[in-house]
Backbone bond lengths (Angstrom), bond angles and torsions (degrees), N, CA, C in turn:
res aa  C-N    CA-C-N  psi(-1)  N-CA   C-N-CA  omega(-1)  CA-C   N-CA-C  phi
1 X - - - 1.446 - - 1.521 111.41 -
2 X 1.530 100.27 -36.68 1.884 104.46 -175.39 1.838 103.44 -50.83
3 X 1.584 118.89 -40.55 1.059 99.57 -147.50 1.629 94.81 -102.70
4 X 1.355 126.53 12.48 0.910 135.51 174.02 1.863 112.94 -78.12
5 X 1.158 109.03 -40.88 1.575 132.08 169.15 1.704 120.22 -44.52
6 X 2.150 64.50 -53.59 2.561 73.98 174.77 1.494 107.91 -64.78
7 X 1.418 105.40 -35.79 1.556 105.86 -172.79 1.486 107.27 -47.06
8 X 1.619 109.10 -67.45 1.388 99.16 -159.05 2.006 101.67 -82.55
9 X 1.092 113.15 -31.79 1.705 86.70 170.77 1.614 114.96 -44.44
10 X 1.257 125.75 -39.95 1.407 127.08 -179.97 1.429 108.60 -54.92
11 X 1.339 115.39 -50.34 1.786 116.43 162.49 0.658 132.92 -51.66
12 X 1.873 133.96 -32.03 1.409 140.22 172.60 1.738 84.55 -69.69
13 X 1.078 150.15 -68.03 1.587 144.76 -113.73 1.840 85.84 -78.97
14 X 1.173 106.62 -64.80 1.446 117.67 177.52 1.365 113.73 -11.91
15 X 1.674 130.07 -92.94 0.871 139.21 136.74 1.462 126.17 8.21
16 X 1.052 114.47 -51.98 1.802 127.34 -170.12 1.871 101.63 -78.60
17 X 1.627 100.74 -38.48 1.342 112.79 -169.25 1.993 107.09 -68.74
18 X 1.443 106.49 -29.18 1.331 117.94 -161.89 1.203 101.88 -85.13
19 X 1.507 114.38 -38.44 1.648 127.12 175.45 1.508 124.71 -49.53
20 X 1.772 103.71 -41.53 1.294 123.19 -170.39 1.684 97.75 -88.86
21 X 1.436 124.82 -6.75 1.510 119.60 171.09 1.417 88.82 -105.29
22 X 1.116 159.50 -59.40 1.378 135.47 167.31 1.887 129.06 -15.52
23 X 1.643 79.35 -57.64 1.280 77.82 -170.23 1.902 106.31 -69.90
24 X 0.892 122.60 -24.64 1.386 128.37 -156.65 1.780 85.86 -65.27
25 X 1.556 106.69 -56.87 1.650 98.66 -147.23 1.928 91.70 -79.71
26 X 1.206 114.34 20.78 1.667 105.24 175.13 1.675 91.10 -100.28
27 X 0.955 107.60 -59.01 1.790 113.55 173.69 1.392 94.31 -45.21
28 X 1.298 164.05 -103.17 0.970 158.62 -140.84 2.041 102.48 -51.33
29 X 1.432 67.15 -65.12 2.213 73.37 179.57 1.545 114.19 -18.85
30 X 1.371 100.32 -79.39 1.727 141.21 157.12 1.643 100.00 -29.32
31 X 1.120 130.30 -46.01 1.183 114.52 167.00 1.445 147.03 -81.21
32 X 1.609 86.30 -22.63 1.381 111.32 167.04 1.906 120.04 -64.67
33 X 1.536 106.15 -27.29 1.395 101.60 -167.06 1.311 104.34 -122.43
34 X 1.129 107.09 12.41 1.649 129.62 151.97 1.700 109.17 -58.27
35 X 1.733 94.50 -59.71 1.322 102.87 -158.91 1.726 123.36 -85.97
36 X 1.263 66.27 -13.62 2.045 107.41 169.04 1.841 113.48 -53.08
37 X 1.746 90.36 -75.39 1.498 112.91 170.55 1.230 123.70 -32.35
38 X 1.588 100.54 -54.44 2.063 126.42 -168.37 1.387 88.20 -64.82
39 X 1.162 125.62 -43.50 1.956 109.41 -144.37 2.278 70.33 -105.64
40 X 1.017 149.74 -7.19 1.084 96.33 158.27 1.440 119.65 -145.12
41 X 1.375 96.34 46.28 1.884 105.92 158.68 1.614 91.19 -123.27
42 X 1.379 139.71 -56.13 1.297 138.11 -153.78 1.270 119.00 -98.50
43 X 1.292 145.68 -35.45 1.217 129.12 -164.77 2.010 93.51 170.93
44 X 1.106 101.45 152.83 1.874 122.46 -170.12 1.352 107.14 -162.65
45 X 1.575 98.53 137.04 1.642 106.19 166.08 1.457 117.38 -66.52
46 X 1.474 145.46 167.13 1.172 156.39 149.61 1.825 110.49 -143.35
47 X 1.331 98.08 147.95 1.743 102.24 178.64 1.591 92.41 -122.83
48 X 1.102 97.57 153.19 1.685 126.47 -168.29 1.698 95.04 -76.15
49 X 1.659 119.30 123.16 1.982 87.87 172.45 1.315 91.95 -132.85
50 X 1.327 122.11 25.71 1.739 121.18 163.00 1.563 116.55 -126.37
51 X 1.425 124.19 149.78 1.194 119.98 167.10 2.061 127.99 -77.92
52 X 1.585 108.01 19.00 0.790 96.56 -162.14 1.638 114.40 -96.97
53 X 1.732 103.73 23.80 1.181 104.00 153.99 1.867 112.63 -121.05
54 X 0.797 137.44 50.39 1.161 143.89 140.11 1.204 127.66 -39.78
55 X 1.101 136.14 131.46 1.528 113.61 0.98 1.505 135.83 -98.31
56 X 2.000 87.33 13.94 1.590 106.52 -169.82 1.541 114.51 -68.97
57 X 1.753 112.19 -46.36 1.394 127.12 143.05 1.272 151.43 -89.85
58 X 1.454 130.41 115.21 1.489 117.40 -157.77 1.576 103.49 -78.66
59 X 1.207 120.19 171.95 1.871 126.41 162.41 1.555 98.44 -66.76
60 X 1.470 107.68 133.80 1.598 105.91 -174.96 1.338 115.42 89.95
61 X 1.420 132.39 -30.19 1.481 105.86 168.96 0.863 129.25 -56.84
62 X 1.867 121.22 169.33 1.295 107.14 -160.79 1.793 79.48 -137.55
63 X 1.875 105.48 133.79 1.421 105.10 -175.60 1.342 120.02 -130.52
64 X 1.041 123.45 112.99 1.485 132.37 136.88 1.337 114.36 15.30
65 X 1.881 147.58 86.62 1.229 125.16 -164.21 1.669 89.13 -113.92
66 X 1.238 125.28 152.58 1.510 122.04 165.77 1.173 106.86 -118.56
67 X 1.479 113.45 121.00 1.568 138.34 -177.11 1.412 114.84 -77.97
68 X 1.770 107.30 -31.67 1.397 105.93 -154.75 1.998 115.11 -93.57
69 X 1.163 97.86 -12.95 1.662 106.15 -167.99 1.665 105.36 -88.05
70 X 0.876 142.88 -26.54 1.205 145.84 158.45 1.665 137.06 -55.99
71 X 1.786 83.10 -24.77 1.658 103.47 146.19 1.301 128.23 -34.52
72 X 1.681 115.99 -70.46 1.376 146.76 -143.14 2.295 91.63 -115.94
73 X 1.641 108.63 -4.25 1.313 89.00 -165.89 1.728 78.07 -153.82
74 X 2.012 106.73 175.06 1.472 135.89 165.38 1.411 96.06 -99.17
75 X 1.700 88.70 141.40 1.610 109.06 158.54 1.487 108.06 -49.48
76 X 1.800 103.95 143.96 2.319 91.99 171.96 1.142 82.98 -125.69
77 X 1.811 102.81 169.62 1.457 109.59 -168.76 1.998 107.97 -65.70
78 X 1.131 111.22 159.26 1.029 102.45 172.91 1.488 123.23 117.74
79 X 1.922 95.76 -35.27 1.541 102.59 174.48 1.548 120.65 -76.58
80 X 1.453 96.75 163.42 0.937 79.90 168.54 1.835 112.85 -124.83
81 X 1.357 110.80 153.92 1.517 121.77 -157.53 1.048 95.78 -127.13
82 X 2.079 102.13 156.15 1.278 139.35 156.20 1.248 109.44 -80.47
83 X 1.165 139.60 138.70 1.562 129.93 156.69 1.741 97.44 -144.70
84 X 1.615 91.95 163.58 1.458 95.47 159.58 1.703 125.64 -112.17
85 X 1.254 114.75 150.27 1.446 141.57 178.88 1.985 90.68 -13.06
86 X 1.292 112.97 104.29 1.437 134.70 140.50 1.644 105.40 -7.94
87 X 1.301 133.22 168.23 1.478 128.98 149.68 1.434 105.31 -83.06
88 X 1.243 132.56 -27.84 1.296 134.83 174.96 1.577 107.21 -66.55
89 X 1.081 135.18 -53.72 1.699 137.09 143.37 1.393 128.08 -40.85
90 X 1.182 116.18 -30.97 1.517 111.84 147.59 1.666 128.87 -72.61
91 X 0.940 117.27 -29.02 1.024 121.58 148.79 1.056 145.13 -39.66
92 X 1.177 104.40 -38.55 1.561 122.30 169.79 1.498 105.60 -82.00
93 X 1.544 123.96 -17.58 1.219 113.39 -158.66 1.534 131.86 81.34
94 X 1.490 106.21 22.24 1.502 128.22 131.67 1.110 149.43 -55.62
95 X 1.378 117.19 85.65 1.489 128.20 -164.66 1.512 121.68 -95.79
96 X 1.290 121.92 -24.45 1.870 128.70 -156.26 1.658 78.29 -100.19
97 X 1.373 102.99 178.76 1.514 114.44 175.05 1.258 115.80 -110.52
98 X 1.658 117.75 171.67 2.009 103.91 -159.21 1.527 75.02 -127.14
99 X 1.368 94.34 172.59 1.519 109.52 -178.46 1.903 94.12 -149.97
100 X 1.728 97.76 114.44 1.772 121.59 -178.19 1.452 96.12 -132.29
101 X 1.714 88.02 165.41 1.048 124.05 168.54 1.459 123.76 -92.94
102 X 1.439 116.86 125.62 1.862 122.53 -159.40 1.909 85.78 -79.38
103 X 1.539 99.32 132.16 1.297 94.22 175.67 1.320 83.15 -143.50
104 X 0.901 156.29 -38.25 1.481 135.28 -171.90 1.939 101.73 -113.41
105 X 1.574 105.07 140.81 1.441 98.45 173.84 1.520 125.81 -121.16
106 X 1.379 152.08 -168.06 1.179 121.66 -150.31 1.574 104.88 -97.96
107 X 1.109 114.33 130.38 1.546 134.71 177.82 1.433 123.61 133.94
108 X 1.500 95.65 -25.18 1.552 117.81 -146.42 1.062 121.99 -73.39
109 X 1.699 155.57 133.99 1.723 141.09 158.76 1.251 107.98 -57.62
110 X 1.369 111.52 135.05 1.671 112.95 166.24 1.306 112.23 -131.53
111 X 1.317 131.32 124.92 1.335 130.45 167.96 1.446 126.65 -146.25
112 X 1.141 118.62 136.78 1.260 127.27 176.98 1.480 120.52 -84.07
113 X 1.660 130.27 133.81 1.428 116.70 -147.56 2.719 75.55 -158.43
114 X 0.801 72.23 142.00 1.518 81.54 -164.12 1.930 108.26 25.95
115 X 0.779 98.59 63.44 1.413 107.95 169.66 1.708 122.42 61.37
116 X 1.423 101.32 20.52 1.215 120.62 -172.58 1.550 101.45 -99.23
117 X 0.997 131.63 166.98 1.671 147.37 143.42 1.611 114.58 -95.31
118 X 1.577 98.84 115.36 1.668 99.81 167.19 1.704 103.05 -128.84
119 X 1.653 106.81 126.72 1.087 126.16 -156.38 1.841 87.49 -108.01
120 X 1.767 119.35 131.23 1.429 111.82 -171.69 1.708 118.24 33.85
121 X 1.362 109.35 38.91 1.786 113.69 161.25 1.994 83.62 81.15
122 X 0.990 140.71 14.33 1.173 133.92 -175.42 1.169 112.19 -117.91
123 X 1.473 128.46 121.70 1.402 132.59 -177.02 1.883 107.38 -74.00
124 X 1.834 85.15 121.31 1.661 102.73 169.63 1.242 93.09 -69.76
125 X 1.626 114.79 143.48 1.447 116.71 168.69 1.988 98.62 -103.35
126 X 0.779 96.37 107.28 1.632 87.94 177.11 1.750 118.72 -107.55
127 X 1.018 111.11 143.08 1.516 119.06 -149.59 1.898 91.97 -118.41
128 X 0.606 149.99 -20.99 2.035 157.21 -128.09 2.013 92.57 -142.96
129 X 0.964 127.24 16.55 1.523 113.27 173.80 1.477 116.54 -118.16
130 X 1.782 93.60 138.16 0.967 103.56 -168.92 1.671 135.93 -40.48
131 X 1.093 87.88 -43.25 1.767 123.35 -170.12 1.531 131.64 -148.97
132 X 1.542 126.25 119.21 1.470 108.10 -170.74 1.740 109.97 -84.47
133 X 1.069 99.83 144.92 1.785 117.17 -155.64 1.845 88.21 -119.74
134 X 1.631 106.06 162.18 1.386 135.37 -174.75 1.072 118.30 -116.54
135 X 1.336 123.45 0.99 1.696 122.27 -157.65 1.931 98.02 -98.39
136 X 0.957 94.13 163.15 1.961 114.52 175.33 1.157 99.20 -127.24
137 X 1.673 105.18 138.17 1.359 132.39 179.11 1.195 110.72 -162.93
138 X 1.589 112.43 131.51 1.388 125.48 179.44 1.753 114.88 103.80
139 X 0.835 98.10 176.93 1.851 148.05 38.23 0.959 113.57 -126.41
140 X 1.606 113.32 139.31 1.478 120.22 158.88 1.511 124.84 -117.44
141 X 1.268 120.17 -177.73 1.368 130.96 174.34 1.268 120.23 -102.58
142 X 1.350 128.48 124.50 1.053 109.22 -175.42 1.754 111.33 -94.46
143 X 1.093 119.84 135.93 1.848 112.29 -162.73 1.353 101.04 -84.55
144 X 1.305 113.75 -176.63 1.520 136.35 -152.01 1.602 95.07 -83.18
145 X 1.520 99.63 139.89 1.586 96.28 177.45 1.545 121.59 70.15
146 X 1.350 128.90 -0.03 1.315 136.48 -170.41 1.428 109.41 -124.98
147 X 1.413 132.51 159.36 1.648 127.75 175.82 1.859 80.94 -131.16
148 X 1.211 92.20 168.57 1.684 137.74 163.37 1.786 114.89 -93.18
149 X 1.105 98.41 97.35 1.773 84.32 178.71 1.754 96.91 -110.75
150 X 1.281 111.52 169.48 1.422 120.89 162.24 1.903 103.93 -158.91
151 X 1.178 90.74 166.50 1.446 100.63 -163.86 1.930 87.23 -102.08
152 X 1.939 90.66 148.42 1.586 100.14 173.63 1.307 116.59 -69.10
153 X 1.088 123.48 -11.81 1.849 122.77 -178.05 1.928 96.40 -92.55
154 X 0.796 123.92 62.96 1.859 135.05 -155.77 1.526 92.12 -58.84
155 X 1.261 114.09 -40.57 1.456 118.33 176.80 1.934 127.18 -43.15
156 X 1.596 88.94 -52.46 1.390 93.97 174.90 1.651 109.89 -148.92
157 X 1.418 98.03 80.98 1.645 123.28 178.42 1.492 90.19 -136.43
158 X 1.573 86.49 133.23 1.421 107.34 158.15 1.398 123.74 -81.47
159 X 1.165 149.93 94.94 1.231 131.72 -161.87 1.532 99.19 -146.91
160 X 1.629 88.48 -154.43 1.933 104.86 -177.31 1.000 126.56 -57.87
161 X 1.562 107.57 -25.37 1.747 113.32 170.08 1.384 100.03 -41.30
162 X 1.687 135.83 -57.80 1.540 138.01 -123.54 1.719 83.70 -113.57
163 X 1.026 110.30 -49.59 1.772 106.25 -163.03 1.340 121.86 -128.92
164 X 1.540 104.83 27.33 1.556 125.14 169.79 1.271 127.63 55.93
165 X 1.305 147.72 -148.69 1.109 130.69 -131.36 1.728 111.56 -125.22
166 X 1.070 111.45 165.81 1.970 107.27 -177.43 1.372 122.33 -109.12
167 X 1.449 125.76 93.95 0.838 141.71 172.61 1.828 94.06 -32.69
168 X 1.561 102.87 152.80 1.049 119.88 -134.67 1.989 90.89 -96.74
169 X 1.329 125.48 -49.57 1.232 117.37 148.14 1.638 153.58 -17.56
170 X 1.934 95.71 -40.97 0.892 114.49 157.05 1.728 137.32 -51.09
171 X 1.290 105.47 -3.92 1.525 102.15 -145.85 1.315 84.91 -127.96
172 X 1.635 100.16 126.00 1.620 118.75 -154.72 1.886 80.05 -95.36
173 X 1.059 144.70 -74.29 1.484 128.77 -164.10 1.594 108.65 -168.35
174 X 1.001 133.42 -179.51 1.822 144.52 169.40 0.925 99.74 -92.80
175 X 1.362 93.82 138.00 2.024 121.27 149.43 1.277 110.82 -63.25
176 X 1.611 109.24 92.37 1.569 85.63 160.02 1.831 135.71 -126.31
177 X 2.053 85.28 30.93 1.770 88.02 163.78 1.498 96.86 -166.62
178 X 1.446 98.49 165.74 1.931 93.95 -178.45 1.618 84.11 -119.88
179 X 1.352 101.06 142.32 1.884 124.45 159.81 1.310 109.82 -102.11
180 X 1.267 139.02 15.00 1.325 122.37 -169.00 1.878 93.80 179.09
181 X 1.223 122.13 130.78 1.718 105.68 6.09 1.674 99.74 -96.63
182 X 1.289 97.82 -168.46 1.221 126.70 -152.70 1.608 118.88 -46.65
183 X 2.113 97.94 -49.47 0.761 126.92 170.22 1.850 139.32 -54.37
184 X 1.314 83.86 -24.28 2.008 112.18 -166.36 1.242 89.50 -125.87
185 X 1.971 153.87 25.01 0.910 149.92 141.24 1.625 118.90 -38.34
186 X 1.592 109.79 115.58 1.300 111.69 -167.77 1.480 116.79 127.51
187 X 1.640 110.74 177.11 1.203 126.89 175.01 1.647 120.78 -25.31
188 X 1.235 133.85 136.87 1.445 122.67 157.55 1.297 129.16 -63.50
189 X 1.595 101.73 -74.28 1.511 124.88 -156.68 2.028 90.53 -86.94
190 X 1.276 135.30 168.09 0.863 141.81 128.31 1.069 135.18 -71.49
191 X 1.209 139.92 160.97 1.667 137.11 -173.61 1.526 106.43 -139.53
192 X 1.534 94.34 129.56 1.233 133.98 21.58 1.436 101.41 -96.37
193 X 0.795 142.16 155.85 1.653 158.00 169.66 1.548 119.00 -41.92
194 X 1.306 89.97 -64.34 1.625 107.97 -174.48 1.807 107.32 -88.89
195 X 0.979 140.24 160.36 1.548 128.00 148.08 1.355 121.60 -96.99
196 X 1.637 107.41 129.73 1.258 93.65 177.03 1.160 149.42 -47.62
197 X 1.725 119.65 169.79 1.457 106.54 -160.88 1.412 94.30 -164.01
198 X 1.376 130.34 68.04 1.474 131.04 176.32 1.768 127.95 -28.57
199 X 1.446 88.07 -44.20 1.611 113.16 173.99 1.927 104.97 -63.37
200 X 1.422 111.86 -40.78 1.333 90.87 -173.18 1.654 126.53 -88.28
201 X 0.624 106.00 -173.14 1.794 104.71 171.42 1.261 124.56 -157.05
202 X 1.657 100.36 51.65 1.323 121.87 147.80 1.048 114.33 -81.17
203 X 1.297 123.83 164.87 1.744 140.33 -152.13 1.688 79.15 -90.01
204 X 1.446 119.42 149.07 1.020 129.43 148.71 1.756 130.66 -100.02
């Protein structure tokens, strides 16, 4: 009888052993498309690998993008966005994704006139640039469904000035915090962004 006992405890263990590898690769599974889901309905890391937002973003930060609010809402000027490569940027043979600042929104005149931005003949007050610049540009329109982005280093950003504007699809989500580095942990932009301006009637 004794060795009849070992037998079947040895049969229960079996079983128990196969259960606990079941369960493991569902927990893993389950975790895997957990983590799957998050990074691509809700929110994904990105690191900064150009200076052409300076000095708001350094080379190497690492940011916080939110996927999910753009769902339920429009980009406003000011944010700042992920998007991917334009067809006009593919074209060129633009493949990685850029990360700008929404400065023009759809309908709108935008032009730059001593190195300023005036959005509908209304001076953007912008607070986040690198450097104040002299050059004139524009005006354009920005069309339906599309934004105007430009980068805060205005000097040496590649942006909408050169290869126009981002259809509105394009635009994978906002920055809206940096983890890294350590030092610049936190919020980007300040708020409110812009300062008010009763007189103007730019979008706030």
């Amino acid at each position: 009888m004794h060795p009849q006992h070992n037998q079947d405890s040895n049969n229960h263990s079996q079983p128990n052993r196969n259960n606990l590898w079941v369960e493991g690769f569902k927990t893993v599974g389950l975790s895997l498309m957990f983590a799957f889901g998050f990074r691509t309905l809700v929110a994904e890391s990105r690191y900064v690998a150009s200076g052409s937002m300076l000095p708001t973003l350094e080379v190497n930060d690492r940011l916080l993008i939110d996927k999910l609010s753009y769902r339920w809402s429009t980009p406003d000027r000011g944010d700042i966005v992920v998007f991917s490569p334009t067809e006009t940027l593919k074209q060129e043979n633009h493949r990685d994704t850029f990360i700008k600042r929404v400065i023009g929104l759809p309908g709108e005149k935008v032009e730059i006139k001593g190195g300023r931005v005036y959005v509908n003949d209304q001076l953007l007050r912008e607070k986040y640039l690198a450097e104040e610049l002299t050059y004139d540009w524009g005006p354009v329109t920005v069309p339906p469904d599309s934004y105007l982005v430009m980068g805060d280093n205005r000097d040496r950003s590649y942006d909408g000035r050169y290869w126009g504007y981002v259809p509105r699809d394009y635009i994978i989500g906002r920055a809206i915090a940096r983890y890294w580095s350590v030092e610049r942990i936190g919020t980007i932009d300040p708020s409110p962004l812009y300062p008010p301006s009763p007189a103007s009637s730019v979008r706030q």
